[in-house]
C-alpha distance (Angstrom), angle and dihedral (degrees) to the residues before:
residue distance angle dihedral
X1 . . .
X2 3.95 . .
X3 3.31 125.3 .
X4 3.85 91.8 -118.6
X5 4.11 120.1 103.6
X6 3.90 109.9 -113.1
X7 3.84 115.7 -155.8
X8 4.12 125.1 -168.5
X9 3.87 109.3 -102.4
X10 3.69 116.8 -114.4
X11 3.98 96.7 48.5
X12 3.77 124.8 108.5
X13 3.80 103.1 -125.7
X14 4.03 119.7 161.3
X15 3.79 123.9 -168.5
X16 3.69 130.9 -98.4
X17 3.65 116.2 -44.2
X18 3.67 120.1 -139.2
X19 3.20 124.8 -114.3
X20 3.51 126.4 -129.0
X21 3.93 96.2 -150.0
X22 4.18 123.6 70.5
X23 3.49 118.4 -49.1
X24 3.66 112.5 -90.1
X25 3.42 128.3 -129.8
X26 3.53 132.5 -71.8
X27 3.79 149.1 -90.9
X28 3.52 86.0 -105.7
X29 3.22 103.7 38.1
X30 3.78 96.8 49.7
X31 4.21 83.1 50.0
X32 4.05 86.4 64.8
X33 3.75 87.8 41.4
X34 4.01 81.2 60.5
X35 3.73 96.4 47.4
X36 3.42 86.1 48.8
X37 3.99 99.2 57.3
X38 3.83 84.3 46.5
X39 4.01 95.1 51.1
X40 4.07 86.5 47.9
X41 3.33 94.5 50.4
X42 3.45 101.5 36.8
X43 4.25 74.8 55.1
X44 3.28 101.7 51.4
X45 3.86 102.6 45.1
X46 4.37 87.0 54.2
X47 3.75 86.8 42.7
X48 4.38 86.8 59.7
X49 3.57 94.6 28.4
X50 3.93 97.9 -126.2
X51 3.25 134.4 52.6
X52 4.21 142.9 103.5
X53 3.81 108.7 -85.0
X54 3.66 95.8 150.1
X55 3.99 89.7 58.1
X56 4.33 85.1 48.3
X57 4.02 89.4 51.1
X58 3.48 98.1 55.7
X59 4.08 93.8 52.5
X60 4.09 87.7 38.7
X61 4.19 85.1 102.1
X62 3.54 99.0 45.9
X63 3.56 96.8 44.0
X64 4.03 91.1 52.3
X65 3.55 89.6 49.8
X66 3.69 89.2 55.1
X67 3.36 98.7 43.0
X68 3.84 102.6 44.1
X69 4.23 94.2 45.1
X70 3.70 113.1 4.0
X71 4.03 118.9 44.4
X72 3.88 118.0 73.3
X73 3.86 111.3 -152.9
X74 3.36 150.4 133.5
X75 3.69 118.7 -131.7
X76 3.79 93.3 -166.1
X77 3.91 92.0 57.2
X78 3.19 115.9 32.3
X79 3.86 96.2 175.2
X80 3.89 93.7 58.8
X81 3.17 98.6 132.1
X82 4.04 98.9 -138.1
X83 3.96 78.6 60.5
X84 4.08 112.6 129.0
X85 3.83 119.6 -128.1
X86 3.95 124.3 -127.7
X87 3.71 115.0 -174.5
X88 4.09 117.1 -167.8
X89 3.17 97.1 -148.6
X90 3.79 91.0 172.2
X91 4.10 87.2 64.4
X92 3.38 92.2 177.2
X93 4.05 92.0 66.9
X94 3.77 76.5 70.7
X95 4.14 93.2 131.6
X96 4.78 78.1 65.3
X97 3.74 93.8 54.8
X98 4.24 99.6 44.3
X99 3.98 87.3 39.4
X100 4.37 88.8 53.5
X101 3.97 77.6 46.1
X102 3.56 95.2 55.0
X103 4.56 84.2 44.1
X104 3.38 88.3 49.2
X105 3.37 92.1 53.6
X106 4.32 97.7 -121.1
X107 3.62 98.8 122.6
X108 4.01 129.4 14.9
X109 3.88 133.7 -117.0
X110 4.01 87.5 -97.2
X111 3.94 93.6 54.4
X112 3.86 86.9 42.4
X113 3.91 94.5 55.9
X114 4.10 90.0 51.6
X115 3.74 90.5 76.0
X116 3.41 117.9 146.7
X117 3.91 94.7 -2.1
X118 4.27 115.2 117.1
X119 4.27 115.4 -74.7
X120 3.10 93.7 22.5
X121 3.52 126.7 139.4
X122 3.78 82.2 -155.2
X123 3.84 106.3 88.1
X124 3.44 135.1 173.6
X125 4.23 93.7 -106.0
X126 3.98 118.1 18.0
X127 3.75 121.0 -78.9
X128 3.66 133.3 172.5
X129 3.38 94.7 -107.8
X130 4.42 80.4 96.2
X131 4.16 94.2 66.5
X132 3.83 83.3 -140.8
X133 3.61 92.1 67.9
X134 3.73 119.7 88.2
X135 3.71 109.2 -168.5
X136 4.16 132.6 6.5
X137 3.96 109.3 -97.2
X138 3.80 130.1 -160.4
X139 3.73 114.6 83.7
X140 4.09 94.9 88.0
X141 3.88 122.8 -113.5
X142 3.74 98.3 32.1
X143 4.01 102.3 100.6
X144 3.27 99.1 65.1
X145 4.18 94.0 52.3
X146 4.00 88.9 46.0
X147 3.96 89.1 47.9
X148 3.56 96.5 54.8
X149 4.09 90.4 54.7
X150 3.75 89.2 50.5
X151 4.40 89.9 49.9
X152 3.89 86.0 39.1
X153 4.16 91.4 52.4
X154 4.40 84.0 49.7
X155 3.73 93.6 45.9
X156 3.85 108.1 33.2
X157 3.73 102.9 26.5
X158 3.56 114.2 15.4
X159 3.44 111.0 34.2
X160 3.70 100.4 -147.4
X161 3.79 133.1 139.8
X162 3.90 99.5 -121.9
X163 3.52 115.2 128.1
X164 4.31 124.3 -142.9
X165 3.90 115.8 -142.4
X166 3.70 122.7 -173.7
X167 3.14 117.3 -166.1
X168 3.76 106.5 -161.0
X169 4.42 142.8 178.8
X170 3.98 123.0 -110.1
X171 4.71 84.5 -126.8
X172 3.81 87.1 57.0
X173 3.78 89.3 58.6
X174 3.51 86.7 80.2
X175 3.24 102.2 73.8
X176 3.48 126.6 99.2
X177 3.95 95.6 -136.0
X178 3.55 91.8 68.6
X179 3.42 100.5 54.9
X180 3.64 86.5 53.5
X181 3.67 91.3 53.2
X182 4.30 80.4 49.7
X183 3.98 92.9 61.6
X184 3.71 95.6 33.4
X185 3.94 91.9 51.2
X186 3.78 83.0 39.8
X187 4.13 91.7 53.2
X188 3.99 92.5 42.7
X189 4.10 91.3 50.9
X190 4.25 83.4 -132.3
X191 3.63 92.1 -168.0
X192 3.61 100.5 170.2
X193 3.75 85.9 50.4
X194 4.09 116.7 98.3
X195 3.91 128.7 -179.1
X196 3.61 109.6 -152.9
X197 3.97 104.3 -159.9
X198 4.20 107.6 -156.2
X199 4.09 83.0 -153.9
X200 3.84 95.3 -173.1
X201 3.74 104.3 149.7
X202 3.55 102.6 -123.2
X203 3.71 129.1 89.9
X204 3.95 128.7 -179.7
X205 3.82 101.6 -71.6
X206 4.15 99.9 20.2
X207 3.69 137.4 -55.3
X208 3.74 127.4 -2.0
X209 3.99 128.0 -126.8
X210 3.89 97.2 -80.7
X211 3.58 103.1 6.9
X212 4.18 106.2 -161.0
X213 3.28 97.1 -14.1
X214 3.90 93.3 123.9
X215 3.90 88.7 -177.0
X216 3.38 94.8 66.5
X217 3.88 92.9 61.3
X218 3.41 93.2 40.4
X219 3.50 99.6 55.8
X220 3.83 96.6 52.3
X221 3.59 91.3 44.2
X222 3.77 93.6 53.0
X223 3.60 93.9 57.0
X224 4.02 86.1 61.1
X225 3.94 81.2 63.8
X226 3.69 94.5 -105.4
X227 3.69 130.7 144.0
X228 3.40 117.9 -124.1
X229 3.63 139.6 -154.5
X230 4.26 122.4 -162.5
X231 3.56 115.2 -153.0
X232 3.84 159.0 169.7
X233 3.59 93.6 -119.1
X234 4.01 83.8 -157.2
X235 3.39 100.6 52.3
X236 4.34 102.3 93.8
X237 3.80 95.5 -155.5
X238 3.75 96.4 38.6
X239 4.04 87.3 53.5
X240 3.92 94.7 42.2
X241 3.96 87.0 51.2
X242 4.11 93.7 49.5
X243 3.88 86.4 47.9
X244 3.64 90.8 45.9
X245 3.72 87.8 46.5
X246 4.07 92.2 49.3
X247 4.37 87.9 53.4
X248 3.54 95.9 53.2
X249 4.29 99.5 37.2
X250 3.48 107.0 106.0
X251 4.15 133.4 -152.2
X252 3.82 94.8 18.1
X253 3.48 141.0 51.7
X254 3.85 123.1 -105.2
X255 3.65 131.6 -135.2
X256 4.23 126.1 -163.2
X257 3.31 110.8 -147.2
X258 3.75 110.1 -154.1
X259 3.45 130.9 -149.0
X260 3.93 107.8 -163.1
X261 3.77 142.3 138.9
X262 4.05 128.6 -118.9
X263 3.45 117.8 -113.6
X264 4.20 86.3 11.6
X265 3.79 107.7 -171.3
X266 3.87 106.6 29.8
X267 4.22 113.1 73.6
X268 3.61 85.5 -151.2
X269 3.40 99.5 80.3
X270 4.05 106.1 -7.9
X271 3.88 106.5 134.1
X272 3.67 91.3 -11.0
X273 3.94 121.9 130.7
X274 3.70 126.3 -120.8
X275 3.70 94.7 38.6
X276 3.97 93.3 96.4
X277 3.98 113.9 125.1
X278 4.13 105.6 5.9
X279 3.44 135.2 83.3
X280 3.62 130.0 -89.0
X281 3.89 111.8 -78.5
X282 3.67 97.8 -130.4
X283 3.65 112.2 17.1
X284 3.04 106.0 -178.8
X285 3.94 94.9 53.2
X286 3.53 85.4 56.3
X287 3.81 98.6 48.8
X288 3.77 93.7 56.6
X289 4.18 87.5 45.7
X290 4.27 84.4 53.6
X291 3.95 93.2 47.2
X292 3.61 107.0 -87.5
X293 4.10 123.7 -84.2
X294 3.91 110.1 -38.9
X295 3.91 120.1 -165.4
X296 3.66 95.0 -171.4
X297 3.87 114.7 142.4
X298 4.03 124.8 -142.0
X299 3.95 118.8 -144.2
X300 3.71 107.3 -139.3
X301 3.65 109.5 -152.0
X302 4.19 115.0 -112.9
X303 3.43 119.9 -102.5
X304 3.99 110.7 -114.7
X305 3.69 119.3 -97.9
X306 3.68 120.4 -76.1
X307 3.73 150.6 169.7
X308 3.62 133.7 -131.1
X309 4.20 101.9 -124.3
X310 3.24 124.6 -105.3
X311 3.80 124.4 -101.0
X312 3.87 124.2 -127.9
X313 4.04 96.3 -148.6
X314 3.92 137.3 176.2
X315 3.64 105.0 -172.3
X316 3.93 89.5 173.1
X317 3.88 93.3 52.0
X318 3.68 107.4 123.9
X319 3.86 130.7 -119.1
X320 3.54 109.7 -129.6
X321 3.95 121.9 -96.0
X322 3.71 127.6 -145.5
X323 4.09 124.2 -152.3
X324 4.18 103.9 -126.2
X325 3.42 110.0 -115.8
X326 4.00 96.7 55.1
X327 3.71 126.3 103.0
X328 3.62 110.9 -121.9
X329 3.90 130.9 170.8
X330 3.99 111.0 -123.8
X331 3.70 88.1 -141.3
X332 3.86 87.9 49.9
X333 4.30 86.2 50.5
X334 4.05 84.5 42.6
X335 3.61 86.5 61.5
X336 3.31 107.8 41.1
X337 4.20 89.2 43.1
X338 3.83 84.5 51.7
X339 3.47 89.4 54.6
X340 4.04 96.5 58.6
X341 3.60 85.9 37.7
X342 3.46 89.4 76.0
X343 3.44 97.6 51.7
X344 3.13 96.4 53.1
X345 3.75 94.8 50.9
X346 3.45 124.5 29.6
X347 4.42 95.7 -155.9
X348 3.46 89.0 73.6
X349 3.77 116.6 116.7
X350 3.86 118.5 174.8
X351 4.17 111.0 -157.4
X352 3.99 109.7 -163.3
X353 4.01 124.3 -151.1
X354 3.78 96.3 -145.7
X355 4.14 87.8 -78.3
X356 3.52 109.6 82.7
X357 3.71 86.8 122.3
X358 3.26 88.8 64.7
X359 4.31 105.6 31.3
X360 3.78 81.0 42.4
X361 3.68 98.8 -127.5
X362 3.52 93.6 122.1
X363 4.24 81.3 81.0
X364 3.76 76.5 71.0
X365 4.49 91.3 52.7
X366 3.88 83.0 52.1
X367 3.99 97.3 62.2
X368 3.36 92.6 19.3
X369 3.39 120.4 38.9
X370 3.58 103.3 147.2
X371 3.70 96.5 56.5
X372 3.96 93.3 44.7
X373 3.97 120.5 95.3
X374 3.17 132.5 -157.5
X375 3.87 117.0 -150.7
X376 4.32 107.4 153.8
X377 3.36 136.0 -161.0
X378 3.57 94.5 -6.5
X379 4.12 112.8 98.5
X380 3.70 99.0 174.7
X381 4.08 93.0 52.6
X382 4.40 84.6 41.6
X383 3.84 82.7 61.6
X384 3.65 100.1 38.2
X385 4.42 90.9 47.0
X386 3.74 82.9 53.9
X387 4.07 97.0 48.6
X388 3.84 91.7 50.0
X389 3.70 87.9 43.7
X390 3.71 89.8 54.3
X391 3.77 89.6 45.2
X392 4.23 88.4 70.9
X393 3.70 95.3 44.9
X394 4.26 102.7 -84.7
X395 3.47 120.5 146.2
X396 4.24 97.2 -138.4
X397 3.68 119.2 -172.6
X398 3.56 101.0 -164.3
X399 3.76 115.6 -156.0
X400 3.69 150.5 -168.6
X401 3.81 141.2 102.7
X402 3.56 115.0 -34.3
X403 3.55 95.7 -133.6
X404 4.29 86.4 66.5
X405 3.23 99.1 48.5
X406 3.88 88.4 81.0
X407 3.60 88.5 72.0
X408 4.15 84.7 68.3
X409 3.72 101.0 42.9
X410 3.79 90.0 111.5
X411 4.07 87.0 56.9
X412 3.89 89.5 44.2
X413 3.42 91.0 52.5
X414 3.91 95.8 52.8
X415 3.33 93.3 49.4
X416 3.71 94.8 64.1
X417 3.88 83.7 56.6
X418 3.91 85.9 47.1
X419 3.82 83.5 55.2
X420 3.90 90.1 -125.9
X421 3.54 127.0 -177.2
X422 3.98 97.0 -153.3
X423 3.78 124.7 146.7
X424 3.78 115.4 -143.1
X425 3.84 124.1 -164.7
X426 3.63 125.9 -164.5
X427 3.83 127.7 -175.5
X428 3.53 138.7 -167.7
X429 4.03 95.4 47.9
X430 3.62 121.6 -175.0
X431 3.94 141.6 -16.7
X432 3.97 85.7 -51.3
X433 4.16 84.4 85.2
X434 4.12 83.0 79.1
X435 4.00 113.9 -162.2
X436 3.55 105.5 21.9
X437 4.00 96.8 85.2
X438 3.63 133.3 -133.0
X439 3.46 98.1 -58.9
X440 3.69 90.7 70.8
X441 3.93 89.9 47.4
X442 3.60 125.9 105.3
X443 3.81 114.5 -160.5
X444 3.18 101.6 141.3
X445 3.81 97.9 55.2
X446 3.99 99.0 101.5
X447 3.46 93.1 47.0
X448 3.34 97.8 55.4
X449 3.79 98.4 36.7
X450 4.33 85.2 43.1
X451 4.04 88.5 59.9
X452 3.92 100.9 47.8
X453 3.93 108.3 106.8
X454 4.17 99.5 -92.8
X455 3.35 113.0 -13.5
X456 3.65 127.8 146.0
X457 3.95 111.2 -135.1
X458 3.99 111.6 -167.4
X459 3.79 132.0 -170.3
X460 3.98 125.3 -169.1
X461 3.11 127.0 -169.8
X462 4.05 103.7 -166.3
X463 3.72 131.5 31.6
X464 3.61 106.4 -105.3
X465 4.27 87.1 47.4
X466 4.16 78.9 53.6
X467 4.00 101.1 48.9
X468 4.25 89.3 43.1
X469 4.23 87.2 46.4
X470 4.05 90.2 47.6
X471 3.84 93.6 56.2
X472 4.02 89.4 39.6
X473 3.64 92.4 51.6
X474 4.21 89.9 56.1
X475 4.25 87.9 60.0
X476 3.90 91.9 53.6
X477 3.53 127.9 112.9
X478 3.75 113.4 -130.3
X479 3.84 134.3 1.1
X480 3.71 111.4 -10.5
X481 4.09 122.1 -156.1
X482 4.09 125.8 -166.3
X483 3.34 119.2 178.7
X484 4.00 120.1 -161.6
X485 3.79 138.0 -160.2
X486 4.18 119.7 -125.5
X487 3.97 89.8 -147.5
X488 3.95 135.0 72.4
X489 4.10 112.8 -98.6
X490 3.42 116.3 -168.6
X491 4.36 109.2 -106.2
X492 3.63 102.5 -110.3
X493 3.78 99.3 172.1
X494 3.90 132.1 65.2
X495 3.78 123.8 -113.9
X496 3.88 89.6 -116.3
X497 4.11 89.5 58.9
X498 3.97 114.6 113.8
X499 3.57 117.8 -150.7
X500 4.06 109.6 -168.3
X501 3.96 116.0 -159.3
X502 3.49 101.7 -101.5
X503 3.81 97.4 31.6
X504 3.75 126.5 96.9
X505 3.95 126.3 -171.4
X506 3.52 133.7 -120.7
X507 3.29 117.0 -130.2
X508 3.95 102.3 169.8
X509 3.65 121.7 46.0
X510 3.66 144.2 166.1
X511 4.27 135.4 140.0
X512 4.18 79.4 -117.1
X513 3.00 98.0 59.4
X514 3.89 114.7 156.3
X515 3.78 110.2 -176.1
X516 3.80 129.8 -5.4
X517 3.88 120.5 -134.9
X518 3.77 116.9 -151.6
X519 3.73 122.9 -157.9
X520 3.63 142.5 160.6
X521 3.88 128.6 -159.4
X522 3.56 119.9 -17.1
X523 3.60 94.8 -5.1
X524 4.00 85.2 58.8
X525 3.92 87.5 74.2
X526 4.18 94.8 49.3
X527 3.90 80.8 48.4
X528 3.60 85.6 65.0
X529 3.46 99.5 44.1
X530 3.63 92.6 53.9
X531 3.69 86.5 47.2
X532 3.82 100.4 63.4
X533 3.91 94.7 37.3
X534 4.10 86.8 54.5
X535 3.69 82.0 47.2
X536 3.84 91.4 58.5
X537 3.40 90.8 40.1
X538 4.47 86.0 59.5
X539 4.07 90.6 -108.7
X540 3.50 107.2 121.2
X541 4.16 115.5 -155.4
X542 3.04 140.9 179.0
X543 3.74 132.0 -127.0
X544 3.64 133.0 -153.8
X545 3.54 134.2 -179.3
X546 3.46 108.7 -140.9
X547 4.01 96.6 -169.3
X548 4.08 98.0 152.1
X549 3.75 97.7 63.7
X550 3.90 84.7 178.2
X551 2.81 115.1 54.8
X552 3.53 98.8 30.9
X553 3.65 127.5 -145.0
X554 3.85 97.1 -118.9
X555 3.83 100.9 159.3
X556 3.59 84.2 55.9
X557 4.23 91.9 52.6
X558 3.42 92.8 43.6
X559 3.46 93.7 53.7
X560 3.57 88.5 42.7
X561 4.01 99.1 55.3
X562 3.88 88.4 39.0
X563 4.00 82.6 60.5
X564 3.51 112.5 33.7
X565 4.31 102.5 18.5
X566 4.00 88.2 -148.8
X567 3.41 137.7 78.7
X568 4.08 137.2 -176.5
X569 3.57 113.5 -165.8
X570 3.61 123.4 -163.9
X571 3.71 130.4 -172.8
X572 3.93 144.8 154.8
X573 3.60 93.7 -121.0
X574 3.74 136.7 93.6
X575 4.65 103.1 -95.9
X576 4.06 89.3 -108.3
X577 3.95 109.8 101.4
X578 3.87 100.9 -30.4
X579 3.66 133.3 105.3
X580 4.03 94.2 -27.1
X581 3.59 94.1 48.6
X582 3.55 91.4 54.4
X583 4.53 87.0 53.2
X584 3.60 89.6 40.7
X585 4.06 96.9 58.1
X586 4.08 92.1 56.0
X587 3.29 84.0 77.8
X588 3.51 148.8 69.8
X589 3.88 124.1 47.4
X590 4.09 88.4 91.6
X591 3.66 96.0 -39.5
X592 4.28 106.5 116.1
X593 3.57 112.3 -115.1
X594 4.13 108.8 -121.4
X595 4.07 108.2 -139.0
X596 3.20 109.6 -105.2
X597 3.69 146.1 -158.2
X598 4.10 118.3 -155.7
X599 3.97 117.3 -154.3
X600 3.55 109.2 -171.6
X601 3.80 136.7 132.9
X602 3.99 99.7 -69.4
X603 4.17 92.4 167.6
X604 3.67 139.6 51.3
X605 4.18 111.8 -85.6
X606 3.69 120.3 -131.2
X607 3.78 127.6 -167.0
X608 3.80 116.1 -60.9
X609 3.39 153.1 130.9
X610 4.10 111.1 -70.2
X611 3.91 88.3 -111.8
X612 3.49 96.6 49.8
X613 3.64 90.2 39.9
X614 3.79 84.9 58.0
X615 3.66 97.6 47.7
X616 4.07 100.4 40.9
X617 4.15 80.2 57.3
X618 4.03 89.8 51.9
X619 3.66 84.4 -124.7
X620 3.77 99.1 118.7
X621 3.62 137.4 96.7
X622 3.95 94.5 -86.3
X623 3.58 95.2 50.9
X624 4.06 96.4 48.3
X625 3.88 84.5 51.0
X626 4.07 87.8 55.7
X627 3.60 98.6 47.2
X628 3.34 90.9 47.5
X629 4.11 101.9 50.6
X630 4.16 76.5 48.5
X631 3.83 96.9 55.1
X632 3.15 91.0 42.1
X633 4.71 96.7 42.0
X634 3.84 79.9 52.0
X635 3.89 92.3 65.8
């Protein structure tokens, strides 16, 4: 390839802008600043004794480049708002980003040489725990989603000039989130977005799909509507130009495609397989071969002034109330409370999976549309919108059917690690849905929402319990679930009714109290069914609505078992780490275990009506009624 920078035809794309501060550095001097990142990383990784040094040597160019002439940001603050936003994707590069700390002059040479070793801030893939990192890295393909939710919050809702760069590895390109972030980048026009692609041939355990063939990439990433930029990704002035190029090309976002080699700058392991993911195995040969250690620090340029928008707020704008008595979908109350929510509070950003028809948060598009976002079929890039949109200071409630959100658990589980506040809402929970089928089923959705690192996981079971859980859900710390029910419950509770996270209610309640039933959502209301037949029958139970799944009520259980010494649960949910699960872990550690019978969905569902559904899973009123006369005929 030649050393010139070639651009895709049919893309505005000026030259180099000047710069109205002091002339940067130059060509040469930004090549040392490469050697340098290399050295330091090559240093840090033989310091910890693991690590991927190779994988930071073959970025070391592209990340002087951007550095020295390209990023605006100030070190100092990293919440100025005018701030840019680089995402290493690649998180295992890791070694690059704390050495172009250490240039920048962010951390110091001591700090950088704790890598890896316990408290410090140093770890093996990017966390926030460094206040100049946005979002965790290290489970391949999710940079590129997260950056396009950061570029989407400048360009659709913020209005600021602060670019996004992602600088991301040839193996991650197979994964399918990315291209999804490549069409919905595309869609959006995210011109102030730019993909850097580290294309250096080698993956962990050989070659990747198409190696250096640049083409290839470019191609497919064309067709997204992208401009794209081929390039010797260790050639200074051929990278500064395509960066240059990627600032000033307007109406679509641009992507560098990279040519470089693993482990450039040291024979022993430059371009050479098997050398993925340890350190360098004689470091110090290779240090004299880069140059020697260099302490030389870079002076990236200040972002321009800027101002956080202002928010068009309603704090007195009411929730919307429901008369007992009615039948009312929680997803249709979901909607409707979302709604208000955003009058009330102007941070809150709804993001749509092609069915807000049917999760009702297109009530939200309606008042308002300019804080609603539209990102399809595509669950993993719905997720990743919302983390980047969290990242500036959004509230997102992302939502779609419950059952989908699976596809995204990887993303949900990185954003705990990203330590993001995003609400997720999923509809159409459980067998209760009726003729759509199992595929349209979630019942797995508490589990796997239960066993992310602190999120709150909440289940209503009537509208006005929904609208009061979708405004509590926005003042959470940390990942947020709501889970809603297709079909019409009756409205058991008042408007004026509170419902703390980490409360439940009790519905059913007498000092004889034989057995208490626990519920959740729509199997709350065959709960109380069974409740006043037992009652007819002389068996008096108990009922609790267990709505905060996490965090549980466990005073309330304890007290509970203590009283009664049985309990039936009953949920919509396959038995593994729902509803039960949640009972079962207020105990133990002293506190006596009550006996306990589970109801949950123990076969595979079919297509039926929503009460046979119910009844074929033994999760209806009938079958609480049995268990309980059982638990309690057994003593």
């Amino acid at each position: 390839m030649n050393d010139t920078v070639r651009t895709s035809a049919g893309t505005s794309a000026g030259t180099r802008p000047a710069d109205p501060s002091a002339p940067g550095p130059s060509d040469a001097e930004i090549a040392e600043l490469g050697q340098q990142l290399r050295v330091d990383a090559v240093r840090a990784a033989d310091a910890a004794g693991s690590g991927h040094p190779t994988s930071s040597m073959s970025a070391a160019d592209l990340m002087a480049v951007l550095l020295a002439r390209h990023l605006r940001y100030d070190f100092d603050r990293p919440g100025h708002p005018g701030n840019d936003h680089l995402i290493l994707s690649k998180g295992h590069a890791s070694p690059l980003l704390y050495a172009a700390y250490k240039a920048a002059g962010a951390i110091d040479d001591e700090e950088l040489l704790t890598f890896r070793t316990l408290g410090s801030r140093l770890e093996g893939h990017p966390t926030p725990r460094l206040p100049w990192v946005d979002v965790a890295t290290g489970s391949l393909g999710q940079g590129l989603p997260i950056g396009v939710g950061v570029a989407l919050s400048a360009k659709r809702l913020e209005h600021l000039p602060y670019r996004t760069w992602v600088l991301c590895g040839d193996s991650e390109l197979a994964e399918g989130s990315v291209w999804e972030a490549f069409e919905q980048a595309g869609i959006e026009g995210l011109d102030n977005l730019t993909a850097i692609l580290d294309i250096n041939r080698l993956g962990q355990r050989g070659p990747t799909r198409h190696g250096w063939d640049l083409g290839a990439y470019a191609r497919r990433i064309r067709a997204f509507g992208w401009h794209t930029v081929e390039v010797d990704g260790h050639d200074i002035d051929a990278v500064d130009e395509a960066m240059a190029t990627a600032r000033t090309t307007r109406g679509a976002p641009t992507a560098i495609i990279a040519r470089t080699r693993k482990g450039r700058g040291v024979a022993a392991v430059e371009d050479r397989e098997g050398m993925h993911g340890k350190p360098l195995p004689d470091a110090e040969a290779a240090i004299r071969e880069l140059g020697g250690v260099r302490s030389s620090r870079v002076h990236v340029r200040r972002p321009p002034d800027a101002q956080e928008p202002e928010l068009d707020e309603r704090p007195d704008a009411p929730l919307p109330d429901y008369p007992p008595g009615e039948d009312v979908a929680t997803r249709t109350a979901f909607g409707e409370a979302l709604a208000a929510l955003g009058s009330r509070r102007g941070d809150v950003v709804v993001l749509d999976g092609e069915v807000g028809d049917s999760t009702k948060a297109e009530l939200f598009s309606k008042e308002h549309p300019e804080r609603y976002i539209e990102c399809y079929i595509a669950e993993q890039q719905l997720i990743g919108t919302a983390v980047g949109l969290d990242v500036r200071g959004w509230t997102p409630y992302a939502c779609t059917f419950a059952a989908f959100l699976t596809r995204a658990h990887d993303f949900l589980r990185m954003a705990a690690i990203s330590r993001s506040g995003i609400k997720v809402v999923g509809s159409h929970a459980g067998v209760a849905i009726g003729e759509d089928g199992p595929s349209q089923m979630a019942l797995e959705d508490l589990a796997m929402m239960r066993a992310i690192h602190g999120t709150t996981v909440l289940y209503p079971c009537d509208a006005n319990q929904t609208a009061k859980l979708v405004a509590a859900l926005a003042d959470r710390p940390g990942i947020g679930y709501l889970r809603t029910t297709r079909g019409d419950t009756p409205v058991i509770y008042g408007p004026e009714e509170d419902f703390p996270v980490g409360g439940s209610k009790t519905l059913r309640s007498h000092p004889d109290d034989q057995v208490t039933l626990i519920a959740a959502g729509v199997t709350l209301h065959q709960a109380l069914t069974a409740a006043d037949r037992l009652a007819d029958e002389g068996i008096r139970a108990r009922v609790i609505d267990l709505y905060s799944v996490k965090p549980v009520d466990t005073q309330a259980l304890r007290r509970a078992a203590q009283e009664t010494g049985r309990f039936v649960t009953v949920e919509d949910h396959h038995p593994e780490g729902g509803l039960a699960d949640a009972v079962l872990e207020s105990f133990g550690n002293g506190h006596p275990m009550p006996r306990l019978t589970r109801l949950a969905v123990h076969s595979m569902p079919g297509s039926a009506t929503s009460a046979e559904q119910l009844a074929a899973a033994g999760i209806d009123a009938d079958s609480v009624v049995a268990a309980a006369r059982t638990l309690i005929g057994n003593g």
